[in-house]
ZAMARGU-4260 file (C-alpha; in steps of 0.2 Angstrom, whole numbers, plus 5000, padded with zeros to 4 digits):
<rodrens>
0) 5252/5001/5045 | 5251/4998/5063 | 5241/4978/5064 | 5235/4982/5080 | 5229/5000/5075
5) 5219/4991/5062 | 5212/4978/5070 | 5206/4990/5085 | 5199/5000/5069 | 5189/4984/5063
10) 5184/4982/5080 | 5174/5000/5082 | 5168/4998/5066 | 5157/4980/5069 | 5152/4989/5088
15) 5147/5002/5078 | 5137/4993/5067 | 5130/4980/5078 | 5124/4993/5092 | 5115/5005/5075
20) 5108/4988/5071 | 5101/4984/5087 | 5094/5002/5090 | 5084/4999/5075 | 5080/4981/5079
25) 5071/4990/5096 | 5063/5002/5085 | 5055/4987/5075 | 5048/4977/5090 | 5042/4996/5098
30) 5033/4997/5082 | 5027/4981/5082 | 5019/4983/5099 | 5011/5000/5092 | 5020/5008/5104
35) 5023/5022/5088 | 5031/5035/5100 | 5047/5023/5107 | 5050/5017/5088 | 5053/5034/5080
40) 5064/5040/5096 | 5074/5023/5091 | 5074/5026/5074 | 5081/5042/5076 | 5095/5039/5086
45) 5100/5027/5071 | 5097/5042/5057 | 5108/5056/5069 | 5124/5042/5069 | 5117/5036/5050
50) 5106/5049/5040 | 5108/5038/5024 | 5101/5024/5034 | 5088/5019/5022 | 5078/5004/5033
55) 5075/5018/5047 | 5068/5031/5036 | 5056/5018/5027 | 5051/5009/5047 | 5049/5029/5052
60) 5036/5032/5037 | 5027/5017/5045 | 5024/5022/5060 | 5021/5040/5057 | 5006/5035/5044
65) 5001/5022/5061 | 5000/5039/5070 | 4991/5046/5055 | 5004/5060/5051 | 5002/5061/5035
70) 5014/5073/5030 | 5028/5066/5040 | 5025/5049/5032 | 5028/5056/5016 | 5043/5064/5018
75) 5050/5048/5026 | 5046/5038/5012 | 5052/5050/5000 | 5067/5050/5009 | 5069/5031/5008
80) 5064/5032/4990 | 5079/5043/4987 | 5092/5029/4995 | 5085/5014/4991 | 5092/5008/4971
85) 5078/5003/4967 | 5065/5008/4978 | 5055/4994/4986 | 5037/4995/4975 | 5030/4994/4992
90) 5036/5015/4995 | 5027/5022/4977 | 5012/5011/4983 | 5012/5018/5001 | 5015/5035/4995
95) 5003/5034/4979 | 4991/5032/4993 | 4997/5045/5006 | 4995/5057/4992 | 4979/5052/4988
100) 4974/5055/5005 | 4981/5072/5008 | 4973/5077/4989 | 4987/5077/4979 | 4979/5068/4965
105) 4992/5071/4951 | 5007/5064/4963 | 4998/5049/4969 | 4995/5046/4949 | 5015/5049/4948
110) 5019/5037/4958 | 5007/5023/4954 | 5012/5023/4936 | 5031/5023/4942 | 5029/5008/4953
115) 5020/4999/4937 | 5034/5003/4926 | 5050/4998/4938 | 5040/4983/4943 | 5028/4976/4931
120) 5024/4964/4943 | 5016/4975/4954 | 4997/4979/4954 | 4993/4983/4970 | 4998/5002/4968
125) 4985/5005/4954 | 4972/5004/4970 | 4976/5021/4976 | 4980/5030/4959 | 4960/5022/4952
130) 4954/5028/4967 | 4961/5044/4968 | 4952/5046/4953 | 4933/5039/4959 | 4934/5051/4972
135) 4937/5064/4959 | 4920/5055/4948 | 4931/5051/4934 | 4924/5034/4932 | 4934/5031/4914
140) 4949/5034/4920 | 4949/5026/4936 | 4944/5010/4927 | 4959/5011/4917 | 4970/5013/4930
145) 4961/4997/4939 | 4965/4988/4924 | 4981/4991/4922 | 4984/4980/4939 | 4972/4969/4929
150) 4987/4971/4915 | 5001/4967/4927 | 4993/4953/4939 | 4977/4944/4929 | 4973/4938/4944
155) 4971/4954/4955 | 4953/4953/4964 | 4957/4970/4969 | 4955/4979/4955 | 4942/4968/4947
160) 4932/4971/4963 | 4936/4989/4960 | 4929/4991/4943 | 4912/4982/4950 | 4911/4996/4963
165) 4911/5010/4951 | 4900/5001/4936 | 4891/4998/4952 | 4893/5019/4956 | 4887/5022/4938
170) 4871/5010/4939 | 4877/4997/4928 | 4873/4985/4939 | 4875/4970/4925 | 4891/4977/4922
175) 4897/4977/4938 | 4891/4959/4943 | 4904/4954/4929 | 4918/4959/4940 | 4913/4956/4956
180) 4911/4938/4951 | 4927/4938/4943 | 4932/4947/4961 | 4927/4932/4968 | 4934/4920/4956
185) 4951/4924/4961 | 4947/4927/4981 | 4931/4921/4989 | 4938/4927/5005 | 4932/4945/5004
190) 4914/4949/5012 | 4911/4965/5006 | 4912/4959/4990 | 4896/4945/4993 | 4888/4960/4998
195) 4891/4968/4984 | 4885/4954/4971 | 4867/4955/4984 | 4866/4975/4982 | 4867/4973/4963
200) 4856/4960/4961 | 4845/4968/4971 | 4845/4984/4960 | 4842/4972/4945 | 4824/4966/4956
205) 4832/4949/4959 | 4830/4947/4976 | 4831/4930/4978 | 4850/4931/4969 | 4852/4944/4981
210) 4845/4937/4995 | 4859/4921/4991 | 4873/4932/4992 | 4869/4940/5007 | 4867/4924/5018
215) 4883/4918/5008 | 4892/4935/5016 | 4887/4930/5033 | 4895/4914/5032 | 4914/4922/5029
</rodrens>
């Protein structure tokens, strides 16, 4: 019941705080500057004094999937998926994609179905799961997934540009032109998808449609 014993206490307690926080804060602006290395050494010095620091495991998955270390990303953001209540829809779309990208198909699908049903909001995780499975060549069932982030966000040029890509895989080309346009509707900002339109029109033998397109692509 000493005052002075407690206020001494109090007193370690904020340094202790405030030098993990500042560690971290380093880590950041190393990563920042790309310089991966330095940011994971700061980061973790923060997880030996706090291995339930949530913010360092998420920044370390960052860097590592930077340094393309796949695996190690994973596990990082898995880790900060496990401490974070709830986790941050940006982690299942980061991992929905690292899984993707070291083939396993079924937990990229996991964990962009869990990110749509925690935040309905989100549509931007859907990209990874619908492509996981276009790589596969099952076109059905990646344009379901795509429109599910249609579902969630009407306005998502992503996965309306998605679907054109694989009616455009498939030689639907008129089919595909319906959702590029769309695509472009809600973001005329994206290049490749001008060149898209012009690649699809010039399958249907309209070249001067196509020829449009692709001058309108150079101009972005």
């Amino acid at each position: 019941n000493d005052p002075m014993a407690l206020k001494n206490l109090d007193s370690a307690s904020l340094f202790h705080a405030d030098t993990i926080m500042e560690i971290r804060i380093l880590g950041d602006v190393y990563c920042q500057l790309k310089d991966y290395d330095k940011a994971l050494s700061e980061y973790k010095q923060v997880l030996a004094v706090e291995p339930n620091n949530t913010e360092a495991y998420f920044n370390s998955a960052i860097c590592y999937s930077h340094k393309s270390e796949w695996e190690n990303s994973i596990t990082n953001y898995e880790k900060a998926k496990q401490l974070s209540v709830p986790p941050k829809p940006v982690i299942y779309q980061q991992l929905s994609q690292l899984y993707a990208k070291t083939g396993n198909l079924e937990k990229a699908k996991q964990n962009s179905d869990s990110a749509l049903i925690y935040f309905p909001a989100s549509s931007v995780s859907t990209v990874s799961g619908g492509e996981a499975l276009f790589k596969e060549k099952k076109y059905a069932e990646a344009i379901e997934e795509f429109k599910k982030g249609i579902n969630a966000k009407p306005t998502d040029a992503v996965a309306y540009r998605n679907i054109g890509l694989v009616y455009l895989e498939t030689k639907e080309f008129k089919k595909s032109l319906q959702y590029f346009n769309k695509a472009v509707e809600y973001d005329s900002t994206d290049k490749q998808t001008f060149l898209n339109i012009a690649f699809a029109y010039h399958k249907l033998g309209d070249d001067i449609s196509a020829k449009g397109y692709f001058i309108k692509a150079q101009h972005i």
